[in-house]
Biotite code that builds the C-alpha atoms (Angstrom):
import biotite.structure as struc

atoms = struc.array([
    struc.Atom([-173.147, -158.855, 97.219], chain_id="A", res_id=1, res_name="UNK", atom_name="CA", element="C"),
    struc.Atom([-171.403, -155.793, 99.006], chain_id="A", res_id=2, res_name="UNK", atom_name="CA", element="C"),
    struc.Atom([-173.900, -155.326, 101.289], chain_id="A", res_id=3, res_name="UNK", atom_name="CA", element="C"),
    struc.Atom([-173.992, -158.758, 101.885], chain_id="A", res_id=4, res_name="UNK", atom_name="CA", element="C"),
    struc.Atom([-170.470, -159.315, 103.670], chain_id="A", res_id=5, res_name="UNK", atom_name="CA", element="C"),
    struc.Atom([-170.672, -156.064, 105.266], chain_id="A", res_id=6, res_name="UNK", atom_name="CA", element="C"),
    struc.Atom([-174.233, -156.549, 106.699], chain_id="A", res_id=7, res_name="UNK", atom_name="CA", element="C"),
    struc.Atom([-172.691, -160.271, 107.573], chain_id="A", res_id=8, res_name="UNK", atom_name="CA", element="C"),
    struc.Atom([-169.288, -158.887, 109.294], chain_id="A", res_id=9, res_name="UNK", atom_name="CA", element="C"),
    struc.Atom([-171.427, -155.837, 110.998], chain_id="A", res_id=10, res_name="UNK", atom_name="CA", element="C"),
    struc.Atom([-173.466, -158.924, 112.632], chain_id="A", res_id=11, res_name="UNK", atom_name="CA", element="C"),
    struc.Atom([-170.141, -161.064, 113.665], chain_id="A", res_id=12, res_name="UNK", atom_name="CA", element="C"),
    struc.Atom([-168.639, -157.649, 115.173], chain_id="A", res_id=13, res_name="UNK", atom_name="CA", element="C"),
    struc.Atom([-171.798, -157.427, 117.091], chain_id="A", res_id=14, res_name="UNK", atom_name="CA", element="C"),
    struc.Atom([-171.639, -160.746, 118.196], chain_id="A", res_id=15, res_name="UNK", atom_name="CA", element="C"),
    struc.Atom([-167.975, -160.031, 119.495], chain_id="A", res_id=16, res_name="UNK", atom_name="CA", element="C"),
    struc.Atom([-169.206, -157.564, 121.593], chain_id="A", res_id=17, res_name="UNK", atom_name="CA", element="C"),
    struc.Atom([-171.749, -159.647, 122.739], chain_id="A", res_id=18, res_name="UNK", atom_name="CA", element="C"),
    struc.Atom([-169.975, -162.103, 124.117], chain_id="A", res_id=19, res_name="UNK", atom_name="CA", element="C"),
    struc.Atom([-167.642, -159.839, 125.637], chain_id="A", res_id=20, res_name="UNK", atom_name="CA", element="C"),
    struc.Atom([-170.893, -158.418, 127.864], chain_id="A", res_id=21, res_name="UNK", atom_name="CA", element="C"),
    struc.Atom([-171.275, -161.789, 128.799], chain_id="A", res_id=22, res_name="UNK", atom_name="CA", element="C"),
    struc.Atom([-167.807, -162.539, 129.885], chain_id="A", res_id=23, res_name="UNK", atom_name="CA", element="C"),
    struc.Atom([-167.555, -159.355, 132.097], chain_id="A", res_id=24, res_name="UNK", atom_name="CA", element="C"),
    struc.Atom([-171.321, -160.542, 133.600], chain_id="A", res_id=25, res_name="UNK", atom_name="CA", element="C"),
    struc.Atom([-169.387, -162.978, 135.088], chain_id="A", res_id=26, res_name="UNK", atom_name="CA", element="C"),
    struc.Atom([-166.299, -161.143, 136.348], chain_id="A", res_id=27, res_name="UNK", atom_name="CA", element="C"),
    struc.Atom([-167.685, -160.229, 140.115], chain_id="A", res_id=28, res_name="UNK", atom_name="CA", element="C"),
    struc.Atom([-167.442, -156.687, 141.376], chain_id="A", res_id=29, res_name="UNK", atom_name="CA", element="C"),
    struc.Atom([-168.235, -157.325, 144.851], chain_id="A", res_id=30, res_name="UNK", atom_name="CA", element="C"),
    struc.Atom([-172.196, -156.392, 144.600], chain_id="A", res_id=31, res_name="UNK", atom_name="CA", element="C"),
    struc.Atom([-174.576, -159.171, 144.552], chain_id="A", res_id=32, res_name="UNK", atom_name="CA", element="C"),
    struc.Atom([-175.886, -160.127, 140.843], chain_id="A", res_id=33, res_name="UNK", atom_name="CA", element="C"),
    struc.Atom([-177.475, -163.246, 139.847], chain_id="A", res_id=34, res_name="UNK", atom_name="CA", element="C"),
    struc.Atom([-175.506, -163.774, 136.606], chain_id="A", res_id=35, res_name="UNK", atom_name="CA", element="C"),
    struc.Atom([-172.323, -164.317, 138.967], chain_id="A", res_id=36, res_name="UNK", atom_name="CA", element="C"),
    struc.Atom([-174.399, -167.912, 139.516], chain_id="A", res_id=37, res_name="UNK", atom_name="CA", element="C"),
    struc.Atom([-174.631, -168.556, 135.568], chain_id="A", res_id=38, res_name="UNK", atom_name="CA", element="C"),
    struc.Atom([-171.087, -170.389, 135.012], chain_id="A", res_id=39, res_name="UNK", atom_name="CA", element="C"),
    struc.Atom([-172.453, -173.138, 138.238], chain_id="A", res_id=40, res_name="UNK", atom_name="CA", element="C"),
    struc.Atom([-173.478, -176.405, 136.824], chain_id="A", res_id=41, res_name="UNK", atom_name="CA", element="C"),
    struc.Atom([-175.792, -178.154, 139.140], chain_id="A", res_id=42, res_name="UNK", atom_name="CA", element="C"),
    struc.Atom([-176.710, -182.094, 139.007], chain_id="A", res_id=43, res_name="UNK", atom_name="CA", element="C"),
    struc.Atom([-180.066, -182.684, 138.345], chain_id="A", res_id=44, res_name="UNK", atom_name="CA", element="C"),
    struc.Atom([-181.292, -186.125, 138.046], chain_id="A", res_id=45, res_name="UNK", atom_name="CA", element="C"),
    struc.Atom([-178.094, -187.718, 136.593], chain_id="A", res_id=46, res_name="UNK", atom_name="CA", element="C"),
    struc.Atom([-177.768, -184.438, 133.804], chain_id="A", res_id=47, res_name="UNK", atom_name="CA", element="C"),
    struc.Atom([-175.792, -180.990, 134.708], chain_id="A", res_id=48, res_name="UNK", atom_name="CA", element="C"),
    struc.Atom([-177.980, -178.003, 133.956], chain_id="A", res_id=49, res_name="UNK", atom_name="CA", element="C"),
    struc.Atom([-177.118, -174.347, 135.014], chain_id="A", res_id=50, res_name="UNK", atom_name="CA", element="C"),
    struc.Atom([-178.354, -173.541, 138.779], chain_id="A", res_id=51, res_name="UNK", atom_name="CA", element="C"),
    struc.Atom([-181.232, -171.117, 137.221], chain_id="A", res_id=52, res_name="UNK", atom_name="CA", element="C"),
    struc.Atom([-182.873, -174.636, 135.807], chain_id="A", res_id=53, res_name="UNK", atom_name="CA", element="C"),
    struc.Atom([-183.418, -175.739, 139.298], chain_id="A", res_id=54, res_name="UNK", atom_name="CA", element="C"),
    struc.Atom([-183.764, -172.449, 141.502], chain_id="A", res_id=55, res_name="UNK", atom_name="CA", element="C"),
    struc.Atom([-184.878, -169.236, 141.697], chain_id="A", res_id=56, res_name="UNK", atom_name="CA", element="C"),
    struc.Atom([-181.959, -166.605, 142.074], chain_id="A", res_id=57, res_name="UNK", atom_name="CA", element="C"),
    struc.Atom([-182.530, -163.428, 143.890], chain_id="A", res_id=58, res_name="UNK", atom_name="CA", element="C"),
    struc.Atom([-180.654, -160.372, 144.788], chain_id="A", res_id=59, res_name="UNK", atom_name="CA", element="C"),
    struc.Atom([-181.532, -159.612, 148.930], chain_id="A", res_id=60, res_name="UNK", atom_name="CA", element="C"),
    struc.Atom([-179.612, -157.072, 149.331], chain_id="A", res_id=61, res_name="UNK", atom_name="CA", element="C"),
    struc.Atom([-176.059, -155.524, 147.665], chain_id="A", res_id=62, res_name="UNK", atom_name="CA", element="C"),
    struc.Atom([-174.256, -157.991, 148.945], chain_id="A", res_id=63, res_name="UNK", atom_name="CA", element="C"),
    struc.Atom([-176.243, -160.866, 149.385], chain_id="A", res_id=64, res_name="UNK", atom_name="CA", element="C"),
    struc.Atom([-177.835, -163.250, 146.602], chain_id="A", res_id=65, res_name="UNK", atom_name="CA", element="C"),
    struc.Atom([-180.912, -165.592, 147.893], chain_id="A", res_id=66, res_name="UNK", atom_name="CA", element="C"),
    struc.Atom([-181.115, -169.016, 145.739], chain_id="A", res_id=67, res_name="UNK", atom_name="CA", element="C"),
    struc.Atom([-184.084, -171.097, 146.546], chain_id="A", res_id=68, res_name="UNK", atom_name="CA", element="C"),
    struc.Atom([-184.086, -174.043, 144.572], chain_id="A", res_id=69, res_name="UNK", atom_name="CA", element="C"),
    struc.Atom([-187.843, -175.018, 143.437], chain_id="A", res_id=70, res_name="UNK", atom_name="CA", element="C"),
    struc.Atom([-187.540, -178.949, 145.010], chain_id="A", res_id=71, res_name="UNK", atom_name="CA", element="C"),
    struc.Atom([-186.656, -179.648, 148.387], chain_id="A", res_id=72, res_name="UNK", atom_name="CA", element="C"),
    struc.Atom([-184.273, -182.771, 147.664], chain_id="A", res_id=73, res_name="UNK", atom_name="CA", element="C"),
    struc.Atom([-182.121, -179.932, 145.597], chain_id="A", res_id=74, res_name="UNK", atom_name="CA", element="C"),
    struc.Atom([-180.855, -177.234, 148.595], chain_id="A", res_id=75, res_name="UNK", atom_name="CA", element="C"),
    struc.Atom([-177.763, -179.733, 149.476], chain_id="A", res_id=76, res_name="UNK", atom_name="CA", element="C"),
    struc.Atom([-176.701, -180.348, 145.588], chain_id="A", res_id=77, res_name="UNK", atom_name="CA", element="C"),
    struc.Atom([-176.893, -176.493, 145.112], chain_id="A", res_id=78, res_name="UNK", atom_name="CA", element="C"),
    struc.Atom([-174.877, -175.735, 147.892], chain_id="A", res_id=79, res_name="UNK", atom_name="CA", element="C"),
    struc.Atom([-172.513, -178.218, 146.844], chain_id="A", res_id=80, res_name="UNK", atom_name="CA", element="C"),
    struc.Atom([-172.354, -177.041, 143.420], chain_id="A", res_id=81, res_name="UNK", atom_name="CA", element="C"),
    struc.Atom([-172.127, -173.185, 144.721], chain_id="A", res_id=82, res_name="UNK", atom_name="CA", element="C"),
    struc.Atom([-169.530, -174.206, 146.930], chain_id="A", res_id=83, res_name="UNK", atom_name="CA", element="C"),
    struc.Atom([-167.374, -176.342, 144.747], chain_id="A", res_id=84, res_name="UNK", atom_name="CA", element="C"),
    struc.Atom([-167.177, -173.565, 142.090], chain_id="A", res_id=85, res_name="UNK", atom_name="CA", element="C"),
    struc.Atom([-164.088, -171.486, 141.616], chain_id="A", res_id=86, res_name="UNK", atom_name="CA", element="C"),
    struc.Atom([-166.247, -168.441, 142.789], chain_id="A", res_id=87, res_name="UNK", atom_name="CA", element="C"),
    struc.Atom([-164.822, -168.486, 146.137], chain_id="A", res_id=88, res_name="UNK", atom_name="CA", element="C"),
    struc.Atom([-167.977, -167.983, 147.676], chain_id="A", res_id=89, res_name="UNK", atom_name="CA", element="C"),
    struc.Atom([-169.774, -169.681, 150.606], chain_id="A", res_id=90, res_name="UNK", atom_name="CA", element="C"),
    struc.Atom([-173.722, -170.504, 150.723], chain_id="A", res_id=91, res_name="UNK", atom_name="CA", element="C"),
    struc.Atom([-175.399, -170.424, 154.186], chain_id="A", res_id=92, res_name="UNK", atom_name="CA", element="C"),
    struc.Atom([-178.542, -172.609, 153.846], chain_id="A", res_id=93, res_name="UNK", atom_name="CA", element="C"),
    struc.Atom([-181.421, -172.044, 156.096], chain_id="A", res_id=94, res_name="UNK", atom_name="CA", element="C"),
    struc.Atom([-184.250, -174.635, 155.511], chain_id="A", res_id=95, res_name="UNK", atom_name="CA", element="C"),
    struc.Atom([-184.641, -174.265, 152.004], chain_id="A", res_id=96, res_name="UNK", atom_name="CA", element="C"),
    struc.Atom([-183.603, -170.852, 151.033], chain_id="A", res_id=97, res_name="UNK", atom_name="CA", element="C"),
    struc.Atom([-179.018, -170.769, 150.581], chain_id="A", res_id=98, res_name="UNK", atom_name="CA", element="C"),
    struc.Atom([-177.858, -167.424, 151.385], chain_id="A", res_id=99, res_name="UNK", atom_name="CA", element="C"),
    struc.Atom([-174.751, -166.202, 149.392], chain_id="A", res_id=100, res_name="UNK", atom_name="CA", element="C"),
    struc.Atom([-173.042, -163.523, 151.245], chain_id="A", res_id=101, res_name="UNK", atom_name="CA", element="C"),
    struc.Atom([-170.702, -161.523, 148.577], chain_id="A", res_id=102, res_name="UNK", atom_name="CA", element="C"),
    struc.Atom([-166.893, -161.157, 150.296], chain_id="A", res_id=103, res_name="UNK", atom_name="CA", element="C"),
    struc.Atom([-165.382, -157.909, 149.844], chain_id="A", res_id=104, res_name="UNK", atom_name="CA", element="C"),
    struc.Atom([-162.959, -157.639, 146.911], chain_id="A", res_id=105, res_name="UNK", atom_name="CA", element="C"),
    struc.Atom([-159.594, -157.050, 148.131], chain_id="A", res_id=106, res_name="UNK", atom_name="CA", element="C"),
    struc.Atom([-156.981, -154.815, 146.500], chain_id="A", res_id=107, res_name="UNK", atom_name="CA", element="C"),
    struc.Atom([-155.165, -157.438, 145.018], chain_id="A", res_id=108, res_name="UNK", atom_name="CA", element="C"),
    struc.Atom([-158.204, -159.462, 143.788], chain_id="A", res_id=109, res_name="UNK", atom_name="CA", element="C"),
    struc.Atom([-159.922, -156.669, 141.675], chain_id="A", res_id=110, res_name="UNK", atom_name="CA", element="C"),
    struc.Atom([-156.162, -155.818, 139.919], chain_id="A", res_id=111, res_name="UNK", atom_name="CA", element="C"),
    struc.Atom([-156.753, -160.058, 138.664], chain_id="A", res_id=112, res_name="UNK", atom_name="CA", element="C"),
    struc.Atom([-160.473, -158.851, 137.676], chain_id="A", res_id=113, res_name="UNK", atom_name="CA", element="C"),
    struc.Atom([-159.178, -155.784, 135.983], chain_id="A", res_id=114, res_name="UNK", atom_name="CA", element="C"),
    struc.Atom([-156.583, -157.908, 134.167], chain_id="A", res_id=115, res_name="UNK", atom_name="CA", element="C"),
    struc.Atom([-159.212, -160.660, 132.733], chain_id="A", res_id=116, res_name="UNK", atom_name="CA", element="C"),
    struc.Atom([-161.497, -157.762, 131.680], chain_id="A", res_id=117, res_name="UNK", atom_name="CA", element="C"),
    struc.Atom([-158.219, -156.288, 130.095], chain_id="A", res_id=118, res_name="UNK", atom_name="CA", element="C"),
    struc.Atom([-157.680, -160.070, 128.185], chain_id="A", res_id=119, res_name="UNK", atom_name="CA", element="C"),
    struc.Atom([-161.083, -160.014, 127.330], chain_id="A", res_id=120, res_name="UNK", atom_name="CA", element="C"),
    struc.Atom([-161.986, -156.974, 125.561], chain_id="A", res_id=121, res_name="UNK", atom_name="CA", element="C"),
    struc.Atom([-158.472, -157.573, 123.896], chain_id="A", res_id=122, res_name="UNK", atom_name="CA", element="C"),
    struc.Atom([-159.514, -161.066, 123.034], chain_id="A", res_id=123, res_name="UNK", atom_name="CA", element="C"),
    struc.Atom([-162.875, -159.232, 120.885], chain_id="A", res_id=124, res_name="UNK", atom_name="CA", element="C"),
    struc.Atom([-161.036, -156.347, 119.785], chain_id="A", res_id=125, res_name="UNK", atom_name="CA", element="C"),
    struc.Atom([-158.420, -159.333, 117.974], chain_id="A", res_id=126, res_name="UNK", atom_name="CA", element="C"),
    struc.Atom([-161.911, -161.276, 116.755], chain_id="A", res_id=127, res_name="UNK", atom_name="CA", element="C"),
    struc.Atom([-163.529, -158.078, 115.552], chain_id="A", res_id=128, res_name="UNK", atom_name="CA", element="C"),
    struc.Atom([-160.393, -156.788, 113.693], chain_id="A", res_id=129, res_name="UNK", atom_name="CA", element="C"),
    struc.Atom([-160.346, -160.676, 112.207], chain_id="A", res_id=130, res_name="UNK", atom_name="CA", element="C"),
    struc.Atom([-163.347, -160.227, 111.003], chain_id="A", res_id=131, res_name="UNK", atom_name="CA", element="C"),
    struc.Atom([-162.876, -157.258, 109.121], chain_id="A", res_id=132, res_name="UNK", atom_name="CA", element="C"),
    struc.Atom([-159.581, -159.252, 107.508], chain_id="A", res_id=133, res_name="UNK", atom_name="CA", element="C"),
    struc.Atom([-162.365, -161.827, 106.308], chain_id="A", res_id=134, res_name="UNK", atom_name="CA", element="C"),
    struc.Atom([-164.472, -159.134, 104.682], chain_id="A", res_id=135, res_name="UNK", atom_name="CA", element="C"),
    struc.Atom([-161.630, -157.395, 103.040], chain_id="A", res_id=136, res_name="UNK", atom_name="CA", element="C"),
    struc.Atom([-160.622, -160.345, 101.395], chain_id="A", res_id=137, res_name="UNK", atom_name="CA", element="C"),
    struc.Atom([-164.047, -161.278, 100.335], chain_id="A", res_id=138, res_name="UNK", atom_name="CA", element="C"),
    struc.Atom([-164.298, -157.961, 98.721], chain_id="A", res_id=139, res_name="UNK", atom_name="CA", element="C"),
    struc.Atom([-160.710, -158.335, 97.318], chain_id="A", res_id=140, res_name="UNK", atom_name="CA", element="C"),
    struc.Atom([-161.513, -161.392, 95.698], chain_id="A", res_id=141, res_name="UNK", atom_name="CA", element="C"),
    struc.Atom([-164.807, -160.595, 94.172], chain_id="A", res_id=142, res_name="UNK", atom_name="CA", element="C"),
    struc.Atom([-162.381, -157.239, 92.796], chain_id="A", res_id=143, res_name="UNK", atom_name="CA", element="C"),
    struc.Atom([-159.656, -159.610, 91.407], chain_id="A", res_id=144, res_name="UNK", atom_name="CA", element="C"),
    struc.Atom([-162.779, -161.236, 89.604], chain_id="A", res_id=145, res_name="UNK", atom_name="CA", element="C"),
    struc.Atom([-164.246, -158.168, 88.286], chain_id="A", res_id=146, res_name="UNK", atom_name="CA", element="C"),
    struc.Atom([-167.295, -158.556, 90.066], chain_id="A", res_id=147, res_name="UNK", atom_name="CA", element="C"),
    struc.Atom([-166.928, -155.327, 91.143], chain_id="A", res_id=148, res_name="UNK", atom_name="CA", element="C"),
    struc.Atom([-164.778, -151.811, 90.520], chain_id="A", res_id=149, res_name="UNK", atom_name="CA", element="C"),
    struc.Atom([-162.007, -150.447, 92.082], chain_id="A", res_id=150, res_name="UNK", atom_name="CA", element="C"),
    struc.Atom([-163.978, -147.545, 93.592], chain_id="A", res_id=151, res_name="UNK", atom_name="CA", element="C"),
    struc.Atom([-166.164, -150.178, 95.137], chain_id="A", res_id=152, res_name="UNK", atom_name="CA", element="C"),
    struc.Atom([-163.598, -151.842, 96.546], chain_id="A", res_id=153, res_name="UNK", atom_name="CA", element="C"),
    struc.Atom([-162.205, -148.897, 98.327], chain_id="A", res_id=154, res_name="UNK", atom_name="CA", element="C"),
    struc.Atom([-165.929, -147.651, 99.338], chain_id="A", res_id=155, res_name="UNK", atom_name="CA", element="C"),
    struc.Atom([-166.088, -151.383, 101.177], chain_id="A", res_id=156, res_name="UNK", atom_name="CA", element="C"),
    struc.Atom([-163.336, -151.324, 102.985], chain_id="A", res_id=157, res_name="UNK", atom_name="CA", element="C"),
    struc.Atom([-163.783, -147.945, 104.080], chain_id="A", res_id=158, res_name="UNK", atom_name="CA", element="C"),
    struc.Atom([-167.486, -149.107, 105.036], chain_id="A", res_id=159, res_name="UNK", atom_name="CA", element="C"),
    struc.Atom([-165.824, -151.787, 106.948], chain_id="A", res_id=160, res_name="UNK", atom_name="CA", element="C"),
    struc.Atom([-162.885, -150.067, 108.723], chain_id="A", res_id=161, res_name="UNK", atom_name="CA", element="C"),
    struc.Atom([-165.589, -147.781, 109.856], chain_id="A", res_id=162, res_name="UNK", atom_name="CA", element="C"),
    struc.Atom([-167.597, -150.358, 111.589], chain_id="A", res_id=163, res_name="UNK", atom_name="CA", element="C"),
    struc.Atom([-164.534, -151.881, 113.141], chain_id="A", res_id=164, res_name="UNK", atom_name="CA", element="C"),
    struc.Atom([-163.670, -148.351, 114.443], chain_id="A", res_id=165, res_name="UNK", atom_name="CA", element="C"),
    struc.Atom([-167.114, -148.320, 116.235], chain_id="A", res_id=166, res_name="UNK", atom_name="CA", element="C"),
    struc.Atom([-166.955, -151.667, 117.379], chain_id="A", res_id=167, res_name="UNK", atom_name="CA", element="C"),
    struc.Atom([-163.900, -151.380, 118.540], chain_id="A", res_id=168, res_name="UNK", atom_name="CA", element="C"),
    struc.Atom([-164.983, -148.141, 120.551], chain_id="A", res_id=169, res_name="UNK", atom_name="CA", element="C"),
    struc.Atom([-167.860, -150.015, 122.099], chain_id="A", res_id=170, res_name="UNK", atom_name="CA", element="C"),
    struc.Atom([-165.216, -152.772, 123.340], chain_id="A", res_id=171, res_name="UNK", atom_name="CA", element="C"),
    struc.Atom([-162.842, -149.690, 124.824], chain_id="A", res_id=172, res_name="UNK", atom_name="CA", element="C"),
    struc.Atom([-166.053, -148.127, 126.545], chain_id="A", res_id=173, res_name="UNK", atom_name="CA", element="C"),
    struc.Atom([-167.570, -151.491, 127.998], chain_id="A", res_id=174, res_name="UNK", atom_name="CA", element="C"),
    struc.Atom([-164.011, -152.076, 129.619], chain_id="A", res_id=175, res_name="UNK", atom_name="CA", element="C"),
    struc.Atom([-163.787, -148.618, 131.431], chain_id="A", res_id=176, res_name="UNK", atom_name="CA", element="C"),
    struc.Atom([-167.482, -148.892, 132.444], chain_id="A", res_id=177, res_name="UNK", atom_name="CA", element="C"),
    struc.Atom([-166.163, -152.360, 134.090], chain_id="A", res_id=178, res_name="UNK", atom_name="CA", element="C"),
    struc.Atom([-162.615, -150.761, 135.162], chain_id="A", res_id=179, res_name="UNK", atom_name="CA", element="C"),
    struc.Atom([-165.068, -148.158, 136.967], chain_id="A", res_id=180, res_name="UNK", atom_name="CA", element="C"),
    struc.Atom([-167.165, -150.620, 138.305], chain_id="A", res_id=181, res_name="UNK", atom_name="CA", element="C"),
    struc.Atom([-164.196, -153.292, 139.620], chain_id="A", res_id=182, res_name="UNK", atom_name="CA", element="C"),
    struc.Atom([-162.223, -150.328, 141.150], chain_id="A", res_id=183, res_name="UNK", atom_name="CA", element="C"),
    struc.Atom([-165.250, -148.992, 142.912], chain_id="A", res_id=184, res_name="UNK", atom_name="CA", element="C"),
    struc.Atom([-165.666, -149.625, 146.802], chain_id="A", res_id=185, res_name="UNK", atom_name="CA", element="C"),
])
């Protein structure tokens, strides 16, 4: 049963971090990277379905990203969808292959970048430390009904708060890594 809730909150922390990897993904640093593309919904025969459903997304160079959607009739609804984003970005089309030239990160604009990565990794440092709360309680309550010992009890929550500690240190490493990254010219 022990095992149980701490394999179970070990899993959610994971998750945590998870989804913090995918919310920095998103957060540009000025180099070309497909995954910038993933939050653009394009229109695809009357349903919205994320741009890599209807193209393939390249990297041409370090600053450039090459989308080439797989049907003709598509290249204007991409660039419509690329363009309409909040990405601030600007497709060039050429026939059928749109051209997404990465703009330079200004000063001001990676300090915003640095701040949502900041929100972020505090948002799944809260969910991760909420999740050890859960646990703790779980083991608390099977301890108030004598399910297990006292020793036990301490044993899980040390098992816990060590878990948090190293999720927690994965969270404050991802964010320098994309501190470093943002800050990088």
């Amino acid at each position: 049963m022990i095992s149980e809730i701490q394999e179970d909150s070990k899993s959610r922390m994971s998750k945590s971090v998870e989804n913090l990897e995918g919310n920095f993904a998103k957060i540009r640093t000025g180099r070309a990277h497909p995954s910038i593309l993933d939050s653009v919904m394009v229109d695809y025969y009357g349903s919205s379905v994320p741009i890599s459903q209807v193209a393939n997304i390249n990297i041409e160079d370090s600053r450039t990203l090459a989308v080439q959607p797989w049907e003709q009739p598509m290249v204007a609804v991409v660039e419509k969808a690329i363009m309409q984003s909040d990405l601030g970005i600007n497709p060039a089309t050429s026939g059928s292959l749109i051209r997404i030239p990465m703009p330079p990160l200004t000063e001001e604009r990676r300090k915003e970048f640095i701040k949502i990565a900041k929100a972020d990794a505090e948002n799944a440092k809260i969910a991760i430390r909420n999740i050890r709360r859960d646990a703790n309680s779980d083991f608390k309550f099977l301890n108030k009904d004598k399910k297990i010992t006292d020793d036990e009890l301490r044993d899980s929550e040390d098992n816990v708060q060590q878990a948090t500690d190293s999720f927690i240190k994965q969270v404050e490493q991802l964010l320098a890594e994309k501190e470093a990254t943002l800050l990088e010219i």
